[in-house]
PAPARO-666654 format. One line per 2 residues: number of its first residue (from 1); their letters; for each residue x, y, z of C-alpha. Coordinates in Angstrom, 1 decimal, decimal comma, m for minus. Layout:
! PAPARO-666654
NUM = A = X:Y:Z  ...
This chain:
! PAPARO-666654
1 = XX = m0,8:134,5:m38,3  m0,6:132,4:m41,8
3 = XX = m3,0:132,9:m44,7  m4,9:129,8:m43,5
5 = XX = m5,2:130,4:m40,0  m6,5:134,1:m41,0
7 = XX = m9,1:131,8:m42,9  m10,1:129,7:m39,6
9 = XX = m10,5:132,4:m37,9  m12,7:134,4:m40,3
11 = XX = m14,9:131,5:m40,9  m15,7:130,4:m37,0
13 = XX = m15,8:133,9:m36,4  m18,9:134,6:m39,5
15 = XX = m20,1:131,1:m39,4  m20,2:129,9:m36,1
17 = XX = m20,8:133,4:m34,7  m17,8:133,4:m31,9
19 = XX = m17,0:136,8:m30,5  m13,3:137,6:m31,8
21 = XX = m11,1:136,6:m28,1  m13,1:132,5:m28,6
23 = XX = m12,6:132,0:m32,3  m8,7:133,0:m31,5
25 = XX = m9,1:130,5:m29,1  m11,0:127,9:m31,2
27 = XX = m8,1:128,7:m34,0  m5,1:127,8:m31,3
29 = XX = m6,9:124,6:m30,5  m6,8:123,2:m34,0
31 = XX = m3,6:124,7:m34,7  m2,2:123,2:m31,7
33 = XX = m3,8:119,7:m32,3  m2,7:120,0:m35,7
35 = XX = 0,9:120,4:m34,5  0,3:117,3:m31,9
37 = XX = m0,4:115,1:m35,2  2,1:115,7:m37,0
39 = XX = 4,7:115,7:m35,1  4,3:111,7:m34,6
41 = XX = 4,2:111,7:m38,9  7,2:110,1:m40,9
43 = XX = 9,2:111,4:m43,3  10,2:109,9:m46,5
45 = XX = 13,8:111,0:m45,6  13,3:109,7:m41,7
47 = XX = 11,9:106,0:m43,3  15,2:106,3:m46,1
49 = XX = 17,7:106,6:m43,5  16,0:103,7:m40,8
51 = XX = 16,0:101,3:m44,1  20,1:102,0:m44,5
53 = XX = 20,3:101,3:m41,0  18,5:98,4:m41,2
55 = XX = 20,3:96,9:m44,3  23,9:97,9:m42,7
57 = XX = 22,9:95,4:m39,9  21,8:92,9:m42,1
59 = XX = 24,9:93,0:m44,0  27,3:92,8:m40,9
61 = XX = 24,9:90,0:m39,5  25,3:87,9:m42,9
63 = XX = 28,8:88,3:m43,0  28,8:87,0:m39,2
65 = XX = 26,5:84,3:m40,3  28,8:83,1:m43,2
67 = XX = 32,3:83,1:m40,7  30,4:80,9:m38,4
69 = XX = 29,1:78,6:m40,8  32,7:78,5:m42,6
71 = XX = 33,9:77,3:m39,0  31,8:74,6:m38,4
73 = XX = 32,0:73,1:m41,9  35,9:73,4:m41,2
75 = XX = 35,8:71,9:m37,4  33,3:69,1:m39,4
77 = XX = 35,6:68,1:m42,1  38,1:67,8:m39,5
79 = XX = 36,4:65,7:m37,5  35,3:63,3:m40,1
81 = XX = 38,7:63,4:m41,6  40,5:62,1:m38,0
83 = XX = 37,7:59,6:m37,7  38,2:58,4:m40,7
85 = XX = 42,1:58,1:m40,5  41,5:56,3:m37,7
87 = XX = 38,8:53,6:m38,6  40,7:53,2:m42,3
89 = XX = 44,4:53,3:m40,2  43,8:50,0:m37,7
């Protein structure tokens, strides 16, 4: 048992007078709840990696973004160029 669970136990056992089998118990059931919460907390490292992630995509999507855009200001000014050549050519 850790130093602090020792503690737990020897405080329900003196101050909430439990025989020495129910404060083992009453010590599990916190250390076990204990457990339950923190296994659903984040670590700084966990959060570090998710934001690199998350910037990778954004990077990749930009670059997708700025190839598309590049394309339709190309097909745009070739469009306005052929109508022009033909208004300005008859």
């Amino acid at each position: 048992m850790e130093a602090k669970s020792i503690q737990l136990y020897q405080l329900a056992h003196k101050k909430l007078h439990l025989v020495e089998k129910d404060a083992m118990e009453f010590v599990d059931l916190v250390q076990g709840t204990i457990e339950e919460r923190t296994d659903e907390l984040v670590t700084k490292e966990y959060l570090n990696i998710k934001l690199m992630e998350l910037e990778i995509k954004m990077v990749k999507s930009e670059k997708a973004l700025i190839m598309w855009m590049f394309s339709f200001w190309i097909g745009q000014l070739a469009a306005m160029w052929g109508f022009l050549y033909l208004f300005l050519k008859h």
